[in-house]
C-alpha beads as a LAMMPS data file, in Angstrom:
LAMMPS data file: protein, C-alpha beads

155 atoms
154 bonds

1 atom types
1 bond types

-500.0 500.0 xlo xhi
-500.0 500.0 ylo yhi
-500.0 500.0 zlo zhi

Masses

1 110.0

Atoms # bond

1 1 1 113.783 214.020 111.743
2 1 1 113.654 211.115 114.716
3 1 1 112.516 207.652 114.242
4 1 1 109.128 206.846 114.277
5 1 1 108.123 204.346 116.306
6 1 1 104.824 202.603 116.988
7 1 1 104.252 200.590 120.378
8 1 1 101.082 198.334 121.104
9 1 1 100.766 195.675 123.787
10 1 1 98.622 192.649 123.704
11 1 1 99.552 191.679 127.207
12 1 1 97.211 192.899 129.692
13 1 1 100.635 193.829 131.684
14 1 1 102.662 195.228 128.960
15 1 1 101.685 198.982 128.965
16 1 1 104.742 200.169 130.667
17 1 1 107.129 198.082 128.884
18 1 1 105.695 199.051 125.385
19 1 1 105.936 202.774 126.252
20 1 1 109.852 201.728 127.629
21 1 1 110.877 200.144 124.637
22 1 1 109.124 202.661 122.243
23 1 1 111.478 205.218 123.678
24 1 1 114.744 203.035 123.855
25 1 1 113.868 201.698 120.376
26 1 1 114.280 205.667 119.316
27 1 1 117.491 205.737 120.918
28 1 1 119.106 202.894 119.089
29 1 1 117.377 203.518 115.788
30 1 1 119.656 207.119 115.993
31 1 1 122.349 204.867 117.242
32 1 1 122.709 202.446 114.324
33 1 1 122.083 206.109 112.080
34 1 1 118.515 204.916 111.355
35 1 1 117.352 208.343 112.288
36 1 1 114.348 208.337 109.727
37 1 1 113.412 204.967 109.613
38 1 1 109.996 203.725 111.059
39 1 1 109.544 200.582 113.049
40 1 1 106.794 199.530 114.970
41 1 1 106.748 196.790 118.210
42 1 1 104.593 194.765 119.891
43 1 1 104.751 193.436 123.402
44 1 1 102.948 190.017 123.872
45 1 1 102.438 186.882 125.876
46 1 1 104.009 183.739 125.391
47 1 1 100.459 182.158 123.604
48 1 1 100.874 184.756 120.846
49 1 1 103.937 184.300 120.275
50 1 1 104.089 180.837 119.951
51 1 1 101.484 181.126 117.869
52 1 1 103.389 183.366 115.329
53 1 1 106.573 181.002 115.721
54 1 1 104.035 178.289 114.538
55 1 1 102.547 180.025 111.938
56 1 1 105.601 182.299 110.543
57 1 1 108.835 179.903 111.141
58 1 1 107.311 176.725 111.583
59 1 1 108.366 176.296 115.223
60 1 1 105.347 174.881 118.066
61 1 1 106.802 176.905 120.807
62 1 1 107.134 180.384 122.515
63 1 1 110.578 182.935 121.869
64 1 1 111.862 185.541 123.281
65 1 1 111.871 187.921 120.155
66 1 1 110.824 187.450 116.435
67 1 1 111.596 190.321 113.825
68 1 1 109.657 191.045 110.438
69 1 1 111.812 193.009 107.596
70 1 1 109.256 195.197 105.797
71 1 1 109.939 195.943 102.031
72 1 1 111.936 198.753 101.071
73 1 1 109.042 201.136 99.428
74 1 1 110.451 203.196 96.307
75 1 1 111.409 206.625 97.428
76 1 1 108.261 208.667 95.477
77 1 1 105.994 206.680 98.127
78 1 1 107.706 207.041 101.124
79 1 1 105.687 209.294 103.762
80 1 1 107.389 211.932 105.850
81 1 1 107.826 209.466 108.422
82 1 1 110.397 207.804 106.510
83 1 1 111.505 204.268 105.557
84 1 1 109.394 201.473 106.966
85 1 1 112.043 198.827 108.780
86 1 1 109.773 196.081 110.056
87 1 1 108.044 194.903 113.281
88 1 1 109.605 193.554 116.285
89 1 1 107.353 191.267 118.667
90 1 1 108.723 190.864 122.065
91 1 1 107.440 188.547 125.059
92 1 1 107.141 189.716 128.279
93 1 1 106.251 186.741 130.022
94 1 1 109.422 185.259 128.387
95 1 1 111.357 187.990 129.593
96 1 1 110.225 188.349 133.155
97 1 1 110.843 184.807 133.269
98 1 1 114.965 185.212 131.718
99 1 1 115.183 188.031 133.808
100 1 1 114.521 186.156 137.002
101 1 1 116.643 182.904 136.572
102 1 1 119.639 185.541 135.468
103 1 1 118.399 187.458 138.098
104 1 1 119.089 190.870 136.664
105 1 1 116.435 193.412 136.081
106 1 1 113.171 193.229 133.790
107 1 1 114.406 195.869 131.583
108 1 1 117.677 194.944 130.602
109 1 1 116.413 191.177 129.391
110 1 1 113.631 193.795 127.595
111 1 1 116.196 196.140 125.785
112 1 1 118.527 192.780 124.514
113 1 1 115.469 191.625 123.082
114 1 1 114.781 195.229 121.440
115 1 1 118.617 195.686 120.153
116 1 1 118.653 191.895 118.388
117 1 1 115.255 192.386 116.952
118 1 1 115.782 195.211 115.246
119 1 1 119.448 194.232 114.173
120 1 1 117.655 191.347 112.371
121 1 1 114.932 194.173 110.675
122 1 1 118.980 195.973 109.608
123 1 1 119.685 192.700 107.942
124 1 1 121.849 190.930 110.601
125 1 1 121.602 187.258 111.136
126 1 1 123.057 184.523 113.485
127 1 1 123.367 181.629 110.807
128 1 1 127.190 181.045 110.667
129 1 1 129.794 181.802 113.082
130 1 1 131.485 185.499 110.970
131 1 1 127.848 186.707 110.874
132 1 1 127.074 185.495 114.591
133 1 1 130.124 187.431 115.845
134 1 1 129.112 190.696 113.658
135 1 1 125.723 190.600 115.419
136 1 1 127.060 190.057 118.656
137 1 1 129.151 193.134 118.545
138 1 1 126.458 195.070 117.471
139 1 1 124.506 193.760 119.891
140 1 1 127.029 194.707 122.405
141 1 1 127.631 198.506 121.014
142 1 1 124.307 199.527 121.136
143 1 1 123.285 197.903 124.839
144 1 1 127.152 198.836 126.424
145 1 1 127.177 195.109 127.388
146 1 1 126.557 191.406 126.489
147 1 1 123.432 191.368 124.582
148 1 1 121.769 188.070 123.307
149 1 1 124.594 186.673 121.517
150 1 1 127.060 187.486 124.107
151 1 1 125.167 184.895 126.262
152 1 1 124.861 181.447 125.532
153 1 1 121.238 182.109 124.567
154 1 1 120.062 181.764 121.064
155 1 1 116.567 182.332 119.502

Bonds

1 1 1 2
2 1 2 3
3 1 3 4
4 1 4 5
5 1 5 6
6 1 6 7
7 1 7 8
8 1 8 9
9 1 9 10
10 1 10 11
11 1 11 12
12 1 12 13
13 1 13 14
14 1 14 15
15 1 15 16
16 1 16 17
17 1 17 18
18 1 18 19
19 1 19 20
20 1 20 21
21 1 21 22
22 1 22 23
23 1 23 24
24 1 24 25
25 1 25 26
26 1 26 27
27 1 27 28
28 1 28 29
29 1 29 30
30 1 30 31
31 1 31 32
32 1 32 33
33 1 33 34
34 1 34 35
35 1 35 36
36 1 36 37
37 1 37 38
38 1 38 39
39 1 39 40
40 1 40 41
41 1 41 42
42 1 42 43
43 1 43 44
44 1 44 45
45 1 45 46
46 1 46 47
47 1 47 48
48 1 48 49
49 1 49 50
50 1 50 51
51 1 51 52
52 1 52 53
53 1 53 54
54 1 54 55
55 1 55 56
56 1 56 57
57 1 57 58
58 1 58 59
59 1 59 60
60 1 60 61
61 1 61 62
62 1 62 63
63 1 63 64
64 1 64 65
65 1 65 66
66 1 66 67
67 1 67 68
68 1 68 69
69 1 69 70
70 1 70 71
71 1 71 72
72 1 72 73
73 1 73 74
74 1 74 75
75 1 75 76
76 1 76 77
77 1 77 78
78 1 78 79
79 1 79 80
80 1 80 81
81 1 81 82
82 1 82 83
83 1 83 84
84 1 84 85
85 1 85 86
86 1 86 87
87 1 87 88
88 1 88 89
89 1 89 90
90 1 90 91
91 1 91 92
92 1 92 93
93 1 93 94
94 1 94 95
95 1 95 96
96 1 96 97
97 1 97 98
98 1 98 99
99 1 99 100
100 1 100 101
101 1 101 102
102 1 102 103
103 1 103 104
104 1 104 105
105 1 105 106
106 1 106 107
107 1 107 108
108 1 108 109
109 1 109 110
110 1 110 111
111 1 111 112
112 1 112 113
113 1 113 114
114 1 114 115
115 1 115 116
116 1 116 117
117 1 117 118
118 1 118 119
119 1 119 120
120 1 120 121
121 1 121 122
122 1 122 123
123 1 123 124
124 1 124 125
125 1 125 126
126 1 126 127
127 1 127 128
128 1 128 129
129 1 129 130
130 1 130 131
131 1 131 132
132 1 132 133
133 1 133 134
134 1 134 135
135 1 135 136
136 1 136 137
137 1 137 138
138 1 138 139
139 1 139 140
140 1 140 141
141 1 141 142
142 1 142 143
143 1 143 144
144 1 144 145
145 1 145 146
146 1 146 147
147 1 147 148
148 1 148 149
149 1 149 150
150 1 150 151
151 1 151 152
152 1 152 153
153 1 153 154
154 1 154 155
């Protein structure tokens, strides 16, 4: 069984970067040995997002990446598809923008967004320094490189 994973885009421009992270997003899910879990992600604009932050975590300002744990669901209800993980909403606008002041390439700013989000829907956090350095490794394992928390970027 392979992950199941379910792309949208809200951003007029996003298309191509929801299909590319719908397929990385299967590759890491195997990866971490999430092989029948199902996640779903959502490519957006920096408006929407903020607008999430605002509602959701009580911040009045666009991010790069927010992640939303779904409830485990008892194992009688769970669908062939397998075990719901969460959502992951990712900006582009925030990315293209990262990607150009580090001046590396759209989708590598894309797929550290993708590997932190969906370490947070796994249960990893950033909150103290142990579980910041867990994350960061993780973060690193799964992208072969610094990922968000091997930068001096934070959420």
């Amino acid at each position: 069984m392979a992950p199941v994973v379910l792309v949208r885009s809200d951003h007029r421009q996003g298309a191509a970067a929801a299909r590319a992270l719908g397929k990385l997003a299967a590759r890491f899910l195997e990866a971490l040995g999430q092989a029948t879990a199902e996640v779903s992600i959502v490519v957006t604009t920096d408006r929407r997002i903020r607008r999430i932050n605002r509602e959701w975590r009580d911040k009045d300002q666009p991010t790069d990446v927010l992640s939303f744990p779904a409830a485990p669901l008892p194992s009688q209800l769970l669908s062939q598809r397998g075990q719901p993980l969460g959502d992951v909403v990712i900006s582009l606008d925030t990315a293209r923008r990262r990607a150009k002041q580090e001046g590396q390439p759209l989708a590598e700013e894309l797929a550290r967004y993708l590997a932190h989000g969906l370490l947070h829907l796994l249960g990893h956090d950033h909150q103290e320094p142990a579980e910041t350095r867990r994350m960061a490794r993780a973060e690193a394992k799964l992208l072969g490189g610094a990922g968000m928390l091997g930068t001096a970027r934070r959420e």
